[in-house]
Structure formats: structure tokens, C-alpha cells
C-alpha positions as CSV (number, residue, x, y, z in Angstrom):
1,X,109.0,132.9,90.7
2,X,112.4,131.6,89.5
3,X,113.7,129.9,92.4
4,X,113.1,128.1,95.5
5,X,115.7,127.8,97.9
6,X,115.3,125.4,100.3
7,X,117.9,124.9,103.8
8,X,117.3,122.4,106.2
9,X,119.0,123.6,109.6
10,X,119.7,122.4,113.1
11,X,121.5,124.3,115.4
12,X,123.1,126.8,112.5
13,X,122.5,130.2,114.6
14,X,125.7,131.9,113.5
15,X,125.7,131.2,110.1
16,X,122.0,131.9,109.0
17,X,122.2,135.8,108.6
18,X,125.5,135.5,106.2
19,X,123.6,132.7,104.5
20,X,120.9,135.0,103.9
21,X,122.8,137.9,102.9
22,X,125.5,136.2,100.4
23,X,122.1,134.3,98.4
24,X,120.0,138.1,98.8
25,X,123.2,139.7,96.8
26,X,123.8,136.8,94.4
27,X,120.1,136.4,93.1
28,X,119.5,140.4,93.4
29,X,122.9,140.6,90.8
30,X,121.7,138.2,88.7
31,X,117.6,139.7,88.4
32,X,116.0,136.3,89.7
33,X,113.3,136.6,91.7
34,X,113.5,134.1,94.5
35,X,112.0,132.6,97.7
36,X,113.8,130.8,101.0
37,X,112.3,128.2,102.5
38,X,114.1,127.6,106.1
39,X,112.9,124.4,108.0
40,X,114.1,124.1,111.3
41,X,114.3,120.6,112.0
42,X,114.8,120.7,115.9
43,X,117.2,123.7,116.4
44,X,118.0,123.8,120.0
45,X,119.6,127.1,120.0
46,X,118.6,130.4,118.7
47,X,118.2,129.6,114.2
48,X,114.0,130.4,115.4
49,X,114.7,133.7,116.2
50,X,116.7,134.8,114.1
51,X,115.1,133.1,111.3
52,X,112.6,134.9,112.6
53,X,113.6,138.6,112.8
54,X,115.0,138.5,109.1
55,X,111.2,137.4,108.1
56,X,110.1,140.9,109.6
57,X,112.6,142.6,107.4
58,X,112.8,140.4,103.7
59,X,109.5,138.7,103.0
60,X,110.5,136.4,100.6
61,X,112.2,134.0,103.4
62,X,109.6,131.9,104.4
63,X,110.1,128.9,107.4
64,X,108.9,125.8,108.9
65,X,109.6,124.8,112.1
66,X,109.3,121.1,113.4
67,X,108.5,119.8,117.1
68,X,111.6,118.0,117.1
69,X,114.6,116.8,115.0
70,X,113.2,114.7,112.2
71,X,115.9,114.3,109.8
72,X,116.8,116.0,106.4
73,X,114.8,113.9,104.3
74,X,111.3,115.0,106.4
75,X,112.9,118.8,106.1
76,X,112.9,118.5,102.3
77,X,109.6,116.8,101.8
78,X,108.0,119.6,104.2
79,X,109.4,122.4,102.2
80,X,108.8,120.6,98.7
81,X,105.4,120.4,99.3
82,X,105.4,124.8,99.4
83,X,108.0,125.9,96.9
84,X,106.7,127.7,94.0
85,X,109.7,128.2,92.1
86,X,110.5,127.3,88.2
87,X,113.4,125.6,90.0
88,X,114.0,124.2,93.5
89,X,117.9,124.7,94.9
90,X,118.6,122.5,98.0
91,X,121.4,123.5,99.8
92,X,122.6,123.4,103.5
93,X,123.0,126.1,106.5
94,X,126.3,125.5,107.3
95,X,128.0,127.6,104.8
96,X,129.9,124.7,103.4
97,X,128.3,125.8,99.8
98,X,128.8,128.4,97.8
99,X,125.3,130.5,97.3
100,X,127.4,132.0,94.9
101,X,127.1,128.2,92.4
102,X,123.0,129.2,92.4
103,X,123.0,131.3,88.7
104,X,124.8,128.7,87.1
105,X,123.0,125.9,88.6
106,X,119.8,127.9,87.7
107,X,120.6,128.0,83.9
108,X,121.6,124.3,83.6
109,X,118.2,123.4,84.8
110,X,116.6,126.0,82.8
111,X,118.9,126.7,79.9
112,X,120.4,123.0,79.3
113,X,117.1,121.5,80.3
114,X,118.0,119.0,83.1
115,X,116.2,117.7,85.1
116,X,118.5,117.6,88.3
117,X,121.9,119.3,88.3
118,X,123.7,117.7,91.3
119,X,126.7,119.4,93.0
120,X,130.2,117.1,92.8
121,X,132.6,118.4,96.1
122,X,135.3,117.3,94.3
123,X,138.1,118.8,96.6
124,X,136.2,118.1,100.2
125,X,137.5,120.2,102.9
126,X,136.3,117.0,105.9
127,X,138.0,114.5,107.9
128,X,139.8,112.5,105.7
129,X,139.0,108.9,107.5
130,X,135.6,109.4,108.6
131,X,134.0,111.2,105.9
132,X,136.5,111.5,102.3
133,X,137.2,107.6,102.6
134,X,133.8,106.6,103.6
135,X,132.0,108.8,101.1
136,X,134.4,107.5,98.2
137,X,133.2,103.8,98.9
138,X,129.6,105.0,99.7
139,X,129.2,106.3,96.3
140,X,130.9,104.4,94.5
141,X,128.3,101.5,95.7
142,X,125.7,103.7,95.5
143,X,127.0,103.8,91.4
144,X,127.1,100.1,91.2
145,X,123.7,99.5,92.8
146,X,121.4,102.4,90.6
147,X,122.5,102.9,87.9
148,X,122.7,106.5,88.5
149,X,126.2,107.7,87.6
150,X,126.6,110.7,90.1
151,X,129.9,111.4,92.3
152,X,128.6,112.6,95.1
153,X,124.9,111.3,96.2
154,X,125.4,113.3,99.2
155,X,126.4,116.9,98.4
156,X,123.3,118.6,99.2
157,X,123.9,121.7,96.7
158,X,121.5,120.4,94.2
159,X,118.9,121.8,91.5
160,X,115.3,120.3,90.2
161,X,113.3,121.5,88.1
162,X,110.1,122.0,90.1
163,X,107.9,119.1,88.4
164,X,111.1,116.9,89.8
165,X,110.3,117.9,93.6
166,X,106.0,117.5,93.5
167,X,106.6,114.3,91.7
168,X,109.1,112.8,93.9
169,X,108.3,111.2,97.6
170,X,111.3,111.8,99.8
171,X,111.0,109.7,103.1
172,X,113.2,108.1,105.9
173,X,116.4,109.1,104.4
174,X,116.3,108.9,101.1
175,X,117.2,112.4,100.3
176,X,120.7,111.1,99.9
177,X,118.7,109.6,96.8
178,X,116.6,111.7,95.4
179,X,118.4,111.9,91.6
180,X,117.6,107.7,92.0
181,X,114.4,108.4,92.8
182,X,114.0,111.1,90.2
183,X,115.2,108.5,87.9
184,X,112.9,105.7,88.8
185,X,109.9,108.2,88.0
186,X,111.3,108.6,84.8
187,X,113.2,112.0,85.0
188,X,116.6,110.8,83.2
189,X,118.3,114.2,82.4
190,X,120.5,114.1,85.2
191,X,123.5,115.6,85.4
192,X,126.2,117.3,88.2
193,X,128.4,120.0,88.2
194,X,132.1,120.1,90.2
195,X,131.3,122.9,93.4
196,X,133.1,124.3,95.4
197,X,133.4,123.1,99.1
198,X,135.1,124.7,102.3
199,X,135.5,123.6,106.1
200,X,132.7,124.5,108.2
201,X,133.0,128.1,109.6
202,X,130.9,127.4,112.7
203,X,129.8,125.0,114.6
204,X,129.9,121.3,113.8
205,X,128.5,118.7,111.7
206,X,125.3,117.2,113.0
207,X,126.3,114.1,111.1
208,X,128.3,111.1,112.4
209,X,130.0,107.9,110.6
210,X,126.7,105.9,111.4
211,X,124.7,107.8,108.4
212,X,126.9,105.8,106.1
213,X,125.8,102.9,107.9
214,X,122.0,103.8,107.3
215,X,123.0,104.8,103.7
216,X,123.9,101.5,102.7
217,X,120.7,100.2,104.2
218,X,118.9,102.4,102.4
219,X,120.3,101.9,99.2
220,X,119.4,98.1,99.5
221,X,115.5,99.1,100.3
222,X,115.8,101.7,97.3
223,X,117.3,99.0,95.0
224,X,114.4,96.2,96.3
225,X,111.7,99.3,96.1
226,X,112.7,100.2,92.7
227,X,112.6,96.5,91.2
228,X,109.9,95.5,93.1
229,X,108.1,98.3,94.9
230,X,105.2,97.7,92.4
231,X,104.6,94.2,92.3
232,X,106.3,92.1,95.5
233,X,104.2,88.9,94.3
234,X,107.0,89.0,91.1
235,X,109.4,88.6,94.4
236,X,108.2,86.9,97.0
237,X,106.1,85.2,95.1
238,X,108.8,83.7,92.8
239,X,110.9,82.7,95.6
240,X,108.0,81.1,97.6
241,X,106.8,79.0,94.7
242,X,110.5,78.0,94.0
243,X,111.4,76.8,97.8
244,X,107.7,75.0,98.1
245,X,108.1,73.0,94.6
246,X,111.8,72.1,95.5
247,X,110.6,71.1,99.3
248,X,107.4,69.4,97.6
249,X,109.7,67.6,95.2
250,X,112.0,66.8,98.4
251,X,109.3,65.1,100.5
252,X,107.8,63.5,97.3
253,X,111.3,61.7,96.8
254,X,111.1,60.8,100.4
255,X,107.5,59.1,99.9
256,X,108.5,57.7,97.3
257,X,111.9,55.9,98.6
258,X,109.9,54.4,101.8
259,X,107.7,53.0,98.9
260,X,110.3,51.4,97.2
261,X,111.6,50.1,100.7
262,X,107.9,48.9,101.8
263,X,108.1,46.8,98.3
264,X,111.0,45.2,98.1
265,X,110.3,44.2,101.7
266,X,112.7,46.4,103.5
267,X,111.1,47.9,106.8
268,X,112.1,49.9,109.8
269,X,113.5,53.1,108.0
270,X,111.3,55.9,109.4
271,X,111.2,58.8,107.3
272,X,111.6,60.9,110.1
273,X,115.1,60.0,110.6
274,X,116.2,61.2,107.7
275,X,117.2,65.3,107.9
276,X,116.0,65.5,104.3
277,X,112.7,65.3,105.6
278,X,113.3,68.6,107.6
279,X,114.6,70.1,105.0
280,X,112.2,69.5,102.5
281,X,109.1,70.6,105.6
282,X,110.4,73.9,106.6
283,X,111.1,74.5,102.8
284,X,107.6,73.9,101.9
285,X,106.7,76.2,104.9
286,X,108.8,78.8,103.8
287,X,107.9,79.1,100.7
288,X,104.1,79.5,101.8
289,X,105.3,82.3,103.8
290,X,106.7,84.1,101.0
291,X,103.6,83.5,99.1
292,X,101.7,85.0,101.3
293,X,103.7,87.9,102.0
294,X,103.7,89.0,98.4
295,X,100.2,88.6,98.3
296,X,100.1,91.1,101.2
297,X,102.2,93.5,99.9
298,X,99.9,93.5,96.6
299,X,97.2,94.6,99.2
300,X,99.6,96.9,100.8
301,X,100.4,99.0,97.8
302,X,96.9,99.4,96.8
303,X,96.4,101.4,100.1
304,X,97.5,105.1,99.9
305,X,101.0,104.9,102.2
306,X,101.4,108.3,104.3
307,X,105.2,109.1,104.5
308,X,104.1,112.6,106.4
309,X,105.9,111.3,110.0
310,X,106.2,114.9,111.3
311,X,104.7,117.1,113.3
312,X,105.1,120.9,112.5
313,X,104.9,123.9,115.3
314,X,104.7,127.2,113.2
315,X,104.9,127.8,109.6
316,X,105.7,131.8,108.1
């Protein structure tokens, strides 16, 4: 099997059977035998059905269909988990991207030997104020923070090679961050290639301004995960120790002073009334708390965490 295909969809009923058909002709013409995952993450409307009816007459689309919306990120690690392709091509429903970018994304991964070959909307065809501006600044942070020097973290035209996609664990919604995460477990050959982009044709976009939001909250956790994912008592840890021995030291100043006082003769200066004292206590309690939280989180990680938060209805 060459490729794995793999569209996450919600509400995409018009737009499915010319999705099909434009991917059917472009990997027919260029001989590379494929499979379509579909996962319907919610689809009020009728993308079952009709995902459905093309099963009966092409069996290489396959589909997953989820109780509920989900997200993307739940979509792709469903779908991951089943591809059997050399190479997995994620891409959405909407007809935004190009099926026709697949053979040349294909021989980058297989050819060129990349890893991932992520798609770069260079020209967008979106709102200007609530998606080109915010996506500029997104990424751009998104640059700063990983390391990983891609221009667009969220086109989701992308290409893996399929060790990338059984090796990777794509939660919450961190499918925005999948080449940082491919990174992290030590796939570097990353690379992206300018697509082309085009207004939606039907329907509209399931995504607000507030997934920007998310993404820089997500981006934090990936960049506190990646340092420190492994070993939080190298964080927490160091922090606690530092605020207890600098409350310690605080309160042992403190003793020390009222001893000085008691000696020389000079009484009635309560400790208490001084808001170093305060300080120096909550410090010291503090930085237990950190100490034991990264003790914890040593425990934590030694337990097998289950990022499988979805509930499928019918696989075909």
C-alpha cells in the first residue's frame, strides 16, 4: 500500500463525493495504490451516508464514525492507529486543498526521504483579521517557542512517513503540532512545501478565533512536556528546593536577629510582626509543595497514560 489518506470531517456532506473523486483520479494517474480513511467526528448532517454509499461502490475508502464531536486531534489518532500505508497524507474535507499536491508530497516523503512534508498556504484565501493576522502571529510563536521552523503549523495538508504516525501520540489538540512532536521523538527531517489554498466551496469553517486561543495554551504545555515531560522532579523539584532554602535562609535570618536583640538586651520585637516572617513561611511551604509535586509526577509517568478519550459507533 502506498498511501493512507486520512480526512477528518464534520458536517462536509456536499463536498465528500468530489473529494473522493478528484483523490480516485489523481492517485489512479499516477499508479499508487491507496486507501481513505474518513472519520466522522460528529457530523450532524448527512457525510454518514454518503460516506457510506461510496464504501459500497470503491472499497478502498474505509471510515470511522465517533458518538460525538471530539476534535481533529482524536480524528487523527483514531485513523493513525489503522493506516497501512508507506506514507500517511492528512488532509481536510472541505476542499480547501488540492488532492491534486498528493504525488508530489508522496515523492518528498519517499524520494527525498523526509520524514514529514508539511503544506505552507502561502497565499490563504480566509478572513483576513480573524484568521491571516492571527495565524501569522500564532506561528510565528509557535517558531520561537519549538524550534521547529515551519510556516504554517496549521495547514492540515501534510505527509509522514508511516513510522512517523505509530510513533507519535496525538492528544487534546496537539495535531496543530504534530511536526514538534515528530521532532521531540527524534524524527528531524522535516520539511514543507508552498500548496495551494482556495476559499471554501461549501459550507463553513467549523473553527472559530478561540482555537488560537487554545493553540497558544497548548504550545506552552508542549514546550513544558517536551523539557520536562520525562523527569518533572528536574522542575518542580528545582524550583521547590530553591524557594524552601531561600524561605529557610529567610526565617533563619529572622532567628537569628531576635537572638542578637535577646543579647544585647533589647526585648519586645516579636518576630511575628515582621512580614519577612510570612514571606519566608509560605516560601518554605511552597517549595514543599513543588517537591512533592515533582515527586508525583515521577510516579505519574511511570503509569501507562491512556489518551484514547473517544468513543467510536461503527468502523467500515
Amino acid at each position: 500500500m502506498n498511501l493512507s489518506i486520512v480526512i477528518p470531517l464534520l458536517n462536509e456532506e456536499d463536498s465528500l463525493e468530489e473529494l473522493f473523486s478528484r483523490i480516485d483520479k489523481v492517485c489512479t494517474t499516477s499508479n499508487l495504490s491507496y486507501e481513505i480513511w474518513f472519520v466522522d467526528d460528529g457530523s450532524t448532517d448527512l457525510s454518514w451516508s454518503i460516506i457510506e454509499n461510496m464504501k459500497v461502490q470503491h472499497p478502498q475508502i474505509h471510515a470511522i464514525k465517533f458518538s460525538r464531536n471530539y476534535g481533529k486531534s482524536q480524528a487523527l489518532h483514531a485513523a493513525f492507529e489503522r493506516t497501512n500505508g508507506d506514507v500517511v497524507i492528512t488532509m481536510d474535507a472541505d476542499l480547501q486543498d488540492f488532492p491534486e499536491e498528493i504525488p508530489e508530497l508522496y515523492n518528498m516523503v519517499t524520494n527525498d526521504n523526509y520524514d514529514i512534508v508539511s503544506g505552507w498556504k502561502k497565499k490563504r484565501f480566509d478572513n483576513v483579521m480573524t484568521k491571516n493576522i492571527p495565524s501569522k502571529l500564532f506561528n510565528a510563536a509557535a517558531r520561537k517557542v519549538s524550534g521547529v521552523y515551519l510556516h504554517d503549523f496549521n495547514c492540515g495538508l501534510k505527509a509522514y512517513k508511516r513510522q512517523v504516525v505509530k510513533s507519535v501520540d496525538v492528544y487534546g489538540d496537539m495535531h496543530r503540532y504534530i511536526p514538534v512532536l515528530a521532532a521531540n521523538a527524534g524524527f528531524r527531517r522535516i520539511t514543507e512545501k508552498e500548496v495551494q489554498h482556495q476559499a471554501r466551496p461549501y459550507g463553513t469553517s467549523k473553527f472559530g478565533t478561540e482555537r488560537f486561543v487554545r493553540g497558544f495554551l497548548d504550545l506552552i504545555t508542549l514546550w513544558f512536556v517536551s523539557r520536562f515531560g520525562g523527569r518533572p522532579m528536574h522542575f518542580f523539584g528545582a524550583v521547590g528546593t530553591l524557594m524552601f532554602i531561600v524561605g529557610f535562609l529567610s526565617a533563619l535570618w529572622l532567628g537569628i536577629s531576635k537572638l542578637i536583640d535577646v543579647a544585647r538586651g533589647i526585648y519586645g520585637h516579636l518576630i511575628t510582626n515582621n512580614p519577612w516572617f510570612y514571606i519566608a513561611l509560605t516560601m518554605m511551604i511552597m517549595g514543599s509543595l513543588l517537591f512533592v509535586a515533582g515527586f508525583l509526577g515521577e510516579m505519574i509517568i511511570r503509569t501507562n497514560r491512556e489518551h484514547k478519550n473517544y468513543n467510536i459507533d461503527e468502523v467500515i
